[in-house]
VOKE-101352 format. One line per 2 residues: number of its first residue (from 1); their letters; for each residue x, y, z of C-alpha. Coordinates in nm, 4 decimals. Layout:
BEGIN
NUM = a = X Y Z; ...
This chain:
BEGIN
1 = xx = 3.9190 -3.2789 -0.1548; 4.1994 -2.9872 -0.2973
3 = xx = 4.1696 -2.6406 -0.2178; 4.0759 -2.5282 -0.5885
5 = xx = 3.7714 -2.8098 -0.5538; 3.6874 -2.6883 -0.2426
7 = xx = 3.6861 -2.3460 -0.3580; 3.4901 -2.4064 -0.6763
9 = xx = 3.2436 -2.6048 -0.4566; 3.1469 -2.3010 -0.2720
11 = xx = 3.1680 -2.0181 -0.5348; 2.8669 -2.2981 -0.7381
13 = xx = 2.7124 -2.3177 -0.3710; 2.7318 -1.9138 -0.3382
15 = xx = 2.6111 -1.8798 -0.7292; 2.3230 -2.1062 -0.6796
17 = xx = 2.2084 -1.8916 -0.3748; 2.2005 -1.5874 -0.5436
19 = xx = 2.0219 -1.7360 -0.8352; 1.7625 -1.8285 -0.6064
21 = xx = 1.7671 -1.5071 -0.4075; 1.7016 -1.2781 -0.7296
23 = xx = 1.4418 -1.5036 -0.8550; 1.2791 -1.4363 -0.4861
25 = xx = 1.3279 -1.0946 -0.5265; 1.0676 -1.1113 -0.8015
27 = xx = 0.7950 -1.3352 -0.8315; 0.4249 -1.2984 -1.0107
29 = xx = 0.1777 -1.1800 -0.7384; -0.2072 -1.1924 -0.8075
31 = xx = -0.4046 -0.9026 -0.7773; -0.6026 -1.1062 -0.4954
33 = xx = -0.3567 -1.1351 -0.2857; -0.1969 -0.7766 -0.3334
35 = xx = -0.5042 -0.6563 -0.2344; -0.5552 -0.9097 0.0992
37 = xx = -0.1961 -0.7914 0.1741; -0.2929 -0.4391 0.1361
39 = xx = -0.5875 -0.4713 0.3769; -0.3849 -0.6224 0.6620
41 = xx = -0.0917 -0.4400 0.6286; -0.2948 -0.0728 0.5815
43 = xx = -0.2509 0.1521 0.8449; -0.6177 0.3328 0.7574
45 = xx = -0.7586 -0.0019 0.8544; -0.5580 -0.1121 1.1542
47 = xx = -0.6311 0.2749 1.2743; -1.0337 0.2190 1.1965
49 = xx = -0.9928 -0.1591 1.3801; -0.8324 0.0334 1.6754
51 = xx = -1.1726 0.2921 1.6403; -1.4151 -0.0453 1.6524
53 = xx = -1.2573 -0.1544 1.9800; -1.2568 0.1698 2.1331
55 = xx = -1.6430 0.2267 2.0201; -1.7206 -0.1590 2.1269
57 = xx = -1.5817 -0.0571 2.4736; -1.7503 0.2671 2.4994
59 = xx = -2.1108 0.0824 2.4678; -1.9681 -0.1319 2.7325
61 = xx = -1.8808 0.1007 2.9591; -2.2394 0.2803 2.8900
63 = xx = -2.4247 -0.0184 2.9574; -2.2110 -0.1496 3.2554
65 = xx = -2.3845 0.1137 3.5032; -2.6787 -0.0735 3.5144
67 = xx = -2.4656 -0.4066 3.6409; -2.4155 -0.3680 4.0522
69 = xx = -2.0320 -0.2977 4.1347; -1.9212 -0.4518 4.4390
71 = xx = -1.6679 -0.2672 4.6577; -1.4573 -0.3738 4.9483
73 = xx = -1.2717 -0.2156 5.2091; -1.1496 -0.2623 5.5583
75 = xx = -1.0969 0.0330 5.8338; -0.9350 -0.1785 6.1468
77 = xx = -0.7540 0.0718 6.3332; -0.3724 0.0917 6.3368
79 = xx = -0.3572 0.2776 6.6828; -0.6123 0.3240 6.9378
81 = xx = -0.8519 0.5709 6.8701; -0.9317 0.8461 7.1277
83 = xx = -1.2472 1.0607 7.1354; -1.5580 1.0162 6.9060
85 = xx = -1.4297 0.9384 6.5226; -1.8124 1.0360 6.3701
87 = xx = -1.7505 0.6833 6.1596; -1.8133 0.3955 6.3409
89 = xx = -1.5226 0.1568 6.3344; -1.5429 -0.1448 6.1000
91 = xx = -1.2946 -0.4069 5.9987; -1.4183 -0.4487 5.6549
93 = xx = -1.7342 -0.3286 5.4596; -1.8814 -0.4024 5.1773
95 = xx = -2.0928 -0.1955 4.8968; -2.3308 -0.2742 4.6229
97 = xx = -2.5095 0.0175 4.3746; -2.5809 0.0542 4.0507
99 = xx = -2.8317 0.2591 3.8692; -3.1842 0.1182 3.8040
101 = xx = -3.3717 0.3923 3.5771; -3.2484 0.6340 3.3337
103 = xx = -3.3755 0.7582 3.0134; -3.0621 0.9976 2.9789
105 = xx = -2.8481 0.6884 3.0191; -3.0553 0.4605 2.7622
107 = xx = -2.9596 0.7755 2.5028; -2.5982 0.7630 2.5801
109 = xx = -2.6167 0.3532 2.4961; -2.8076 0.4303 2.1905
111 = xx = -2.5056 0.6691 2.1051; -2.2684 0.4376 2.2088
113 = xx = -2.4400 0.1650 2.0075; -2.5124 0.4192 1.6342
115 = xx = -2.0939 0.5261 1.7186; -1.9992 0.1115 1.7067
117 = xx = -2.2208 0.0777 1.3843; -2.0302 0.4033 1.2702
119 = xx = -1.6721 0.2955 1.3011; -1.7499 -0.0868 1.1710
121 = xx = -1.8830 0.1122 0.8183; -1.5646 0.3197 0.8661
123 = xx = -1.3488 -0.0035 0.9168; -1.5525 -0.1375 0.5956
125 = xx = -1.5041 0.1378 0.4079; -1.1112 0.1921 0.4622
127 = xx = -1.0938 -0.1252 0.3314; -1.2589 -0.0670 0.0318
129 = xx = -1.0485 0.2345 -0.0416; -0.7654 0.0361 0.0058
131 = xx = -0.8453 -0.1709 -0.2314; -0.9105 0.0352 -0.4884
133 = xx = -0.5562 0.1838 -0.4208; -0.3574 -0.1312 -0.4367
135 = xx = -0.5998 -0.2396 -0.7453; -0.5261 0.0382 -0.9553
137 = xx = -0.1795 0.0552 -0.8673; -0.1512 -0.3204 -0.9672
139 = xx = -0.3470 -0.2991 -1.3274; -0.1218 0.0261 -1.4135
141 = xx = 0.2339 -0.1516 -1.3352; 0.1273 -0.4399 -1.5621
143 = xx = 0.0080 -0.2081 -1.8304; 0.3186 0.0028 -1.7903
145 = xx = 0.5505 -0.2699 -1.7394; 0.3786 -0.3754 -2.1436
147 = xx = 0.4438 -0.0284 -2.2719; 0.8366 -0.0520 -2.1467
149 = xx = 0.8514 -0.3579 -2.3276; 0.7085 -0.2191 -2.5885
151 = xx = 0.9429 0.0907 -2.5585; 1.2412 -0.1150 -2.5555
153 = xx = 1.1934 -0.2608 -2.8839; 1.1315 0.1056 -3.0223
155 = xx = 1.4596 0.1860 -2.8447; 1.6003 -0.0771 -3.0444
157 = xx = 1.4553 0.0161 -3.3644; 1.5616 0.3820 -3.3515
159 = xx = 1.8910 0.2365 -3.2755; 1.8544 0.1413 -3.5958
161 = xx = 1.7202 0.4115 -3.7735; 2.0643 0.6365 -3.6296
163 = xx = 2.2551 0.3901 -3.7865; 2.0576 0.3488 -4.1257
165 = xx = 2.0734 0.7711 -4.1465; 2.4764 0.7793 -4.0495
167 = xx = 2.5411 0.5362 -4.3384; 2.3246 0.7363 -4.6181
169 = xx = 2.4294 1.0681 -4.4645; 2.7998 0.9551 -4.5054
171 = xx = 2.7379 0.7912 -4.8437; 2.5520 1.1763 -4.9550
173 = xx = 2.2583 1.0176 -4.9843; 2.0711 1.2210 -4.7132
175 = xx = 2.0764 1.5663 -4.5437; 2.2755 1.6196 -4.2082
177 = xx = 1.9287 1.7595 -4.1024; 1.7867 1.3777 -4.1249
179 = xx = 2.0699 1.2562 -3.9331; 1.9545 1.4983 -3.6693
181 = xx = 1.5929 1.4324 -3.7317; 1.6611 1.0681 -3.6723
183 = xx = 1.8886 1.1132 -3.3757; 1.5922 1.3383 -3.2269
185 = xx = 1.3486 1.0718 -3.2871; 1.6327 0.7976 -3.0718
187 = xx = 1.6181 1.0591 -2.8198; 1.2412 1.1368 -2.7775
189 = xx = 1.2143 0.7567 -2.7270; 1.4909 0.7072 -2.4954
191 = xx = 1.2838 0.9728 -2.2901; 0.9998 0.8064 -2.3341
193 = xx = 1.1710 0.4632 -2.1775; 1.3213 0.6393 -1.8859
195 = xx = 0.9808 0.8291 -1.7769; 0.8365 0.4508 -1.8054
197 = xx = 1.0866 0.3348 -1.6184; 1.0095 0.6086 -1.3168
199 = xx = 0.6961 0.5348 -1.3167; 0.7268 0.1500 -1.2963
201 = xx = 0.8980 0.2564 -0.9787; 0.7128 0.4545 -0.8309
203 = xx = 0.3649 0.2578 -0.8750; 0.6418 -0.0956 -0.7205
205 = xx = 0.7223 0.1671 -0.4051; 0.3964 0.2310 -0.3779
207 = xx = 0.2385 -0.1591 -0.3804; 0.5484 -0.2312 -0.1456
209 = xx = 0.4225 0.0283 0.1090; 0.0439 -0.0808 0.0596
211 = xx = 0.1391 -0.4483 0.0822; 0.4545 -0.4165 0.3196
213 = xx = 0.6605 -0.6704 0.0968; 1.0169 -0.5874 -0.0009
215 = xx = 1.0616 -0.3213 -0.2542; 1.0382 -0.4724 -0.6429
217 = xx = 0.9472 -0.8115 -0.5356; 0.5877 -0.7766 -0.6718
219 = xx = 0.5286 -0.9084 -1.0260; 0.2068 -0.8794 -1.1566
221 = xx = 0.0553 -1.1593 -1.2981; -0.1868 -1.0268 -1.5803
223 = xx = -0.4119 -1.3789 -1.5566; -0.5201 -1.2887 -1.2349
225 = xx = -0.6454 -0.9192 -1.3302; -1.0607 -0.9971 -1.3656
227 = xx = -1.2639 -0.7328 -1.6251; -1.3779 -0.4592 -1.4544
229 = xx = -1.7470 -0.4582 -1.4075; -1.9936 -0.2501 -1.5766
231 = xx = -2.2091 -0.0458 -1.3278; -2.4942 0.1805 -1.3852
233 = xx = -2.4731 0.5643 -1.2430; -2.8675 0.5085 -1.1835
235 = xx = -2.8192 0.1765 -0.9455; -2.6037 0.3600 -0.6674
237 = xx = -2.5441 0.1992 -0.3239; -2.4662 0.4459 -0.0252
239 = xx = -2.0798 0.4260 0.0502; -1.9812 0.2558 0.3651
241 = xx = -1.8405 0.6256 0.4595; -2.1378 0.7994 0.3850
243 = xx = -2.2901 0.5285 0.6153; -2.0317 0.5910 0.8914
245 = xx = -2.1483 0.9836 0.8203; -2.4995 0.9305 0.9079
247 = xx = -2.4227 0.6982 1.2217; -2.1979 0.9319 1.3484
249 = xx = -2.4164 1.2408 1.3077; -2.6802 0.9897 1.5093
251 = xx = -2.4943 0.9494 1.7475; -2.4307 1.2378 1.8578
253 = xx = -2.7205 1.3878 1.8634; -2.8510 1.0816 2.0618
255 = xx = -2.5861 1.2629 2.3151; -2.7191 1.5915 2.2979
257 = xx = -3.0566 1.4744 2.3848; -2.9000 1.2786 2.6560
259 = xx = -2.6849 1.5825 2.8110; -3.0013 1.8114 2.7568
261 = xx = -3.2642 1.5176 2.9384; -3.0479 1.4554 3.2728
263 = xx = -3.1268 1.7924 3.4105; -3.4997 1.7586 3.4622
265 = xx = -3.5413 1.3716 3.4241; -3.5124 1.2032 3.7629
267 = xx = -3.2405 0.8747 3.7796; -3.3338 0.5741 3.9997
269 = xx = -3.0226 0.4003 4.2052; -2.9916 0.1374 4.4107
271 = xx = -2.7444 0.1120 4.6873; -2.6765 -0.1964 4.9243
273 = xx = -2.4019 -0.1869 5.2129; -2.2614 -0.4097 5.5115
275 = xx = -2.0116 -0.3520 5.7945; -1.8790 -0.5559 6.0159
277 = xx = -1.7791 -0.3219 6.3198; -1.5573 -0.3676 6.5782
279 = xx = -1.4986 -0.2136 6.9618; -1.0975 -0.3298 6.9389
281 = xx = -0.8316 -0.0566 6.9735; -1.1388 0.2467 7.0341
283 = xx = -1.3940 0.3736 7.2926; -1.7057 0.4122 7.0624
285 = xx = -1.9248 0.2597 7.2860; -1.8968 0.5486 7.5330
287 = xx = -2.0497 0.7349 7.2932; -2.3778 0.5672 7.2599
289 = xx = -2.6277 0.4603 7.4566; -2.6009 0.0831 7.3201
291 = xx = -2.3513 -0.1437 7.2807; -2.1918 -0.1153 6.8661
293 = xx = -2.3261 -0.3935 6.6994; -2.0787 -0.5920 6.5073
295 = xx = -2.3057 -0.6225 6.2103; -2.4893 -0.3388 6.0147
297 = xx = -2.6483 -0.3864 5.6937; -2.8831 -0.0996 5.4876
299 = xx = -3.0174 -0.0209 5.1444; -3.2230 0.1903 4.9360
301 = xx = -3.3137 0.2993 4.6075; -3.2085 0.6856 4.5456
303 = xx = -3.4180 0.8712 4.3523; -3.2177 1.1760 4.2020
305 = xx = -3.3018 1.5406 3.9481; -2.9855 1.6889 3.9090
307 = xx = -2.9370 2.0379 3.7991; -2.6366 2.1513 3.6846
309 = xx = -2.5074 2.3917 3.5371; -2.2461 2.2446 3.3921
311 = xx = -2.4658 2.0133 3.2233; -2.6471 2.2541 3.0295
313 = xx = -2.3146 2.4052 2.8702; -2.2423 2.0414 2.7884
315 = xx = -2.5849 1.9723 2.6461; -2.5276 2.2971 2.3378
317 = xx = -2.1529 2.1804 2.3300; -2.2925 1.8341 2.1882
319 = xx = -2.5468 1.9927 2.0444; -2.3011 2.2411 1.8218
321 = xx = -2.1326 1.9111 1.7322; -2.4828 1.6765 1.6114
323 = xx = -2.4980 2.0046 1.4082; -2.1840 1.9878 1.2919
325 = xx = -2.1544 1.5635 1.2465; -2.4907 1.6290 1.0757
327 = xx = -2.3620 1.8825 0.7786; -2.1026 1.7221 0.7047
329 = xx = -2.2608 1.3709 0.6448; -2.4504 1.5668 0.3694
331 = xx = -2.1507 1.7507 0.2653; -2.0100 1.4150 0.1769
333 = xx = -2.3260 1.2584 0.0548; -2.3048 1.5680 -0.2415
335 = xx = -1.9583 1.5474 -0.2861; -2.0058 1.1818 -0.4106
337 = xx = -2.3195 1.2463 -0.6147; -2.0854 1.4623 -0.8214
339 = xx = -1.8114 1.2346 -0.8141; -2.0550 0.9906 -0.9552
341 = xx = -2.1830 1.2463 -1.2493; -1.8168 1.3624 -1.3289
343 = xx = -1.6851 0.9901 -1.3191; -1.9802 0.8968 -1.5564
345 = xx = -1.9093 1.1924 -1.8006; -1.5075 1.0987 -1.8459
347 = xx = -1.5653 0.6982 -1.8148; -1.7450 0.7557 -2.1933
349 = xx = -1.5118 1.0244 -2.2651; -1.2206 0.7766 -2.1809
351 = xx = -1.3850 0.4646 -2.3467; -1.3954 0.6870 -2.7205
353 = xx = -1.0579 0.8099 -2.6757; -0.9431 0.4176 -2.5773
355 = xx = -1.1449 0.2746 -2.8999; -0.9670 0.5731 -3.1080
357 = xx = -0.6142 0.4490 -2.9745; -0.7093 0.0741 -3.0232
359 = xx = -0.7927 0.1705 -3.4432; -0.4609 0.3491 -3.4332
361 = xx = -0.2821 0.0669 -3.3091; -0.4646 -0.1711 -3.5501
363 = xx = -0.4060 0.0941 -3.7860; -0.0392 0.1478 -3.8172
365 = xx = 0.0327 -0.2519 -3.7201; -0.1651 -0.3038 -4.0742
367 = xx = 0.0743 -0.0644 -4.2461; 0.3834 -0.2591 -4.0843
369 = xx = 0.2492 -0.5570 -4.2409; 0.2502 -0.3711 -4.5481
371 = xx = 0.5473 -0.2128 -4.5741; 0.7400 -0.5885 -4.4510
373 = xx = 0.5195 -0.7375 -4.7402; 0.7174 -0.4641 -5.0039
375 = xx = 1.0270 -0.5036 -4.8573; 1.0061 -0.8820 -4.9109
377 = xx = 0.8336 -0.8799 -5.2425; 0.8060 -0.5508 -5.3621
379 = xx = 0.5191 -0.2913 -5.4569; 0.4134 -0.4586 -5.7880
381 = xx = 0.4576 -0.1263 -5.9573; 0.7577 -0.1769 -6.1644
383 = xx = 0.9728 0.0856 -6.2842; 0.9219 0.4182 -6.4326
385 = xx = 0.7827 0.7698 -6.3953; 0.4720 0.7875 -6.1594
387 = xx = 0.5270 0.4287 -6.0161; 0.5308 0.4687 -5.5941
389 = xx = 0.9232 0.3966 -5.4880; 0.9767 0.0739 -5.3003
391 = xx = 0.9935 0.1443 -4.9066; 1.3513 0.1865 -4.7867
393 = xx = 1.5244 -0.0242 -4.4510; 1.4379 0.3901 -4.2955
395 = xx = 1.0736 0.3453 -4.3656; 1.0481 -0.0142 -4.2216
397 = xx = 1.2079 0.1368 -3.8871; 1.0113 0.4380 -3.8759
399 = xx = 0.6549 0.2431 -3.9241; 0.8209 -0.0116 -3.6553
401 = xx = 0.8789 0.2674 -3.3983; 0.4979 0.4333 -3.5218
403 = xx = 0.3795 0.0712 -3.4141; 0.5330 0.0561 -3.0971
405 = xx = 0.4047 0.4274 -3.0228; 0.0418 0.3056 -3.0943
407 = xx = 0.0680 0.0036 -2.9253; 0.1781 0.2304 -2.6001
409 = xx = -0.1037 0.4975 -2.6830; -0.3475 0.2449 -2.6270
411 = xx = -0.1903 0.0609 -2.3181; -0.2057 0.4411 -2.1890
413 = xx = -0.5532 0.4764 -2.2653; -0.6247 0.1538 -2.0907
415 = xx = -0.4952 0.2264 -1.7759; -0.7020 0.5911 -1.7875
417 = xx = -1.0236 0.3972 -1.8301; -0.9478 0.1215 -1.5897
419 = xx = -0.9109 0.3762 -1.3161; -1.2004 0.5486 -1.4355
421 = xx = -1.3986 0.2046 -1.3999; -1.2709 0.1289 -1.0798
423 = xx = -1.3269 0.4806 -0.9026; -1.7150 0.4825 -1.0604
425 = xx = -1.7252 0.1228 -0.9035; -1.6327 0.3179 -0.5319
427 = xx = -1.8312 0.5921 -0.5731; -2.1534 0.3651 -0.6452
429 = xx = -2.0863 0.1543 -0.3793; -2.0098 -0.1845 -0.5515
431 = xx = -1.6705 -0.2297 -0.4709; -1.7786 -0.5491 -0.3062
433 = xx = -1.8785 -0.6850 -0.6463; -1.4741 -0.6294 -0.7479
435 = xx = -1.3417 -0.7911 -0.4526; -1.5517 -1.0949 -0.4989
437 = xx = -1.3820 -1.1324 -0.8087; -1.0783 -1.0853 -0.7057
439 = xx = -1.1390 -1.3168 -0.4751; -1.3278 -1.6096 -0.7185
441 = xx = -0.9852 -1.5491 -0.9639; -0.8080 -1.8076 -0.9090
C-alpha cells in the first residue's frame, strides 16, 4: 500500500469516527428513562437513601438492648502481685446483661420505628419531586426545541422580507422608514431565536445535571411524552412529604414521652457473669479464710428508678422539638392546600389562554393559505377603483412570519399549562399515576 493510500485510509477511518461520535453526542431519549436516570443519579434521593439506612439502624440499635451482649476479658497477671488487690485475680471472665423491662425503651423503638416510616416517605417523595423536575424540563426542551424550528424559518422569511423592502426602497417604490420597519421586524426575530436558543441550553444543562449524561446528548423523543392526566382538586392524596411530616412529628414526641417516663418508671436488667480465678503470680489466698476457688459464677435481675436531672432537661428539650416537628407538619400541610387552590385557579386560566393561542394559530395559518391562494391565482376582483389590490411577495412574508409567531405563541402556551398540569398532579398526590405512564410508554 502507498503513503497517499495509506493516508486516505485513515483520514476515511478518522471521518467515520467522528461521524459516529457526533451522532452519539445526540441521540432521542424517552421521557421514561430521563426520568429513571434522574432518580438514580439525584443527589436529594441518594441523600434521603443515606437517611433510610441511618433510621433502619437507629431502630436497630433501639431494639438491640433487649438481645444479651456477651463480653470477654482476661486479667492474668503480668508480675506478681503483692498485698491485697480488692479484685480477685482471674485469667479470663465472661459477662452476659441485657435489659428485660422498659416502657421508656419500647417508646424510643416506637420512635425509632415512626422516624424509619418517616425517611422511606421522604425517600418516596424526593423521588417524586425529581421527577416532576426532569419531566417538565423534558416536555419544555421538546416544545422549545419546535418553536426554534419554527423560529428559524421566520428567520428565514424576514430574511426575505429585508431583501423584498431593499429592492422596492431602491426602485422608490417604498419609504426608507419600511426598510427600517422591515429590518426591525429581522431583528426582533433574530432576538427571538437567540433567547430560544438560551433557553434550549439551559433546560439540556439542566437534564444533564438531573440525569448525569454528557452535556447536549439528550434528544427528546416527543412519542414517548404520555398526556398529562386530568386530576380533580376535590380527590387529593396526602403528599409523601406531608407523610414524612406527620411521622416525624410522631416520632418525636414518642421521645419526649420516653425521656419524660425513665425518671419514675423502674427498668428491669438482667446480668450473668463467670470467672475463672487463679492463685499464679499473687498471694490472695492469705487474705481469706478459704482457699480462691477457680470458678465463680453469679446473676441477677436489677431492678432500677433513675432520677436524673439531666434527664428532665432532656425530656422539655424533646419536648420543644415534638412541638416544633408538630407545627411544621401543619405548616406544610396548609402550604399545599393553597398550592392546590392557586394551581387549580391558573391551570383554567392557562387552558383559555392555550385554546386562545391555538385559534390564533389556526387563525393566521388560514390567512397564509389565503394569501398563497391570491398570489397563485389572484383575488377574483379584477381591475378598477374599489377592487382590493392583489397581495404583494411583502405580504406573503409578513403573514409567513405572523404564522410562525402563532405557531410559537401556542407551543409557549403549551409548555405553561403542561407545568401547570404536572405541579397540580404533585400537589394532589398522584404523581404515581404519571410515572406509571411513563413507565407503560413504550
Amino acid at each position: 500500500m502507498t503513503i497517499a493510500a495509506h493516508c486516505t485510509s485513515r483520514l476515511v477511518f478518522a471521518a467515520g469516527l467522528l461521524g459516529f461520535a457526533s451522532a452519539a453526542l445526540s441521540a432521542q431519549v424517552s421521557l421514561g428513562t430521563v426520568v429513571d436516570l434522574a432518580q438514580k443519579n439525584s443527589t436529594a434521593v441518594r441523600i434521603s437513601e443515606a437517611d433510610v439506612g441511618k433510621t433502619q439502624a437507629v431502630l436497630s440499635e433501639s431494639k438491640d438492648v433487649f438481645v444479651p451482649s456477651l463480653t470477654f476479658s482476661s486479667g492474668l497477671p503480668v508480675f506478681p502481685e503483692t498485698g491485697f488487690t480488692g479484685t480477685p485475680p482471674s485469667i479470663w471472665a465472661a459477662s452476659v446483661s441485657s435489659l428485660v423491662f422498659s416502657i421508656p425503651q419500647k417508646r424510643y423503638i416506637d420512635a425509632a420505628r415512626q422516624s424509619l416510616n418517616a425517611a422511606l416517605s421522604g425517600l418516596k417523595d424526593a423521588r417524586e419531586q425529581v421527577a416532576l423536575e426532569a419531566s417538565t424540563a423534558y416536555i419544555e426542551l421538546d416544545m422549545v426545541n419546535q418553536e426554534l424550528d419554527a423560529a428559524k424559518q421566520q428567520e428565514g422569511f424576514a430574511g426575505r422580507l429585508v431583501d423584498i423592502e431593499q429592492q422596492r426602497a431602491e426602485a422608490g417604490v417604498d419609504s426608507l422608514s419600511e426598510l427600517l420597519n422591515a429590518r426591525l421586524t429581522a431583528a426582533n426575530v433574530k432576538l427571538a431565536r437567540v433567547h430560544l436558543e438560551s433557553r434550549a441550553a439551559r433546560l439540556s444543562k439542566q437534564l444533564a445535571t438531573l440525569t448525569g449524561l454528557p452535556l447536549g446528548s439528550i434528544s427528546p423523543d416527543h412519542a414517548s411524552i404520555p398526556e398529562i392526566p386530568q386530576v380533580r382538586a376535590d380527590h387529593p392524596q396526602t403528599l409523601a412529604g406531608i407523610t414524612a411530616a406527620r411521622l416525624v412529628a410522631r416520632a418525636k414526641q414518642s421521645q419526649a414521652k420516653a425521656d419524660r417516663e425513665i425518671n419514675f418508671l423502674p427498668q428491669l436488667s438482667f446480668g450473668a457473669q463467670y470467672n475463672r480465678n487463679t492463685t499464679l503470680l499473687n498471694e490472695v489466698n492469705s487474705f481469706f479464710a478459704r482457699p480462691l476457688p477457680p470458678n465463680n459464677f453469679s446473676s441477677g435481675i436489677a431492678i432500677s428508678v433513675p432520677f436524673d436531672l439531666g434527664h428532665y432537661a432532656k425530656h422539655r428539650e424533646s419536648a420543644a422539638d415534638a412541638l416544633r416537628a408538630t407545627v411544621e407538619a401543619e405548616q406544610a400541610e396548609h402550604q399545599n392546600d393553597v398550592q392546590i387552590v392557586e394551581l387549580t385557579g391558573s391551570l383554567k386560566e392557562l387552558d383559555a389562554q392555550a385554546e386562545v393561542a391555538s385559534l390564533k394559530q389556526q387563525i393566521a395559518g388560514e390567512q397564509l393559505k389565503t394569501v398563497l391562494t391570491e398570489l397563485e391565482v389572484g383575488n377574483g376582483g379584477g381591475a378598477g377603483p374599489g377592487v382590493p389590490a392583489q397581495p404583494s411577495p411583502k405580504e406573503e412574508q409578513l403573514s409567513r412570519i405572523n404564522e410562525r409567531q402563532k405557531l410559537q405563541d401556542s407551543l409557549d402556551a403549551g409548555i405553561e399549562l403542561s407545568k401547570a398540569r404536572l405541579g397540580l398532579l404533585r400537589a394532589l398526590g398522584h404523581m404515581q399515576d404519571w410515572l406509571q405512564l411513563l413507565r407503560a410508554k413504550p
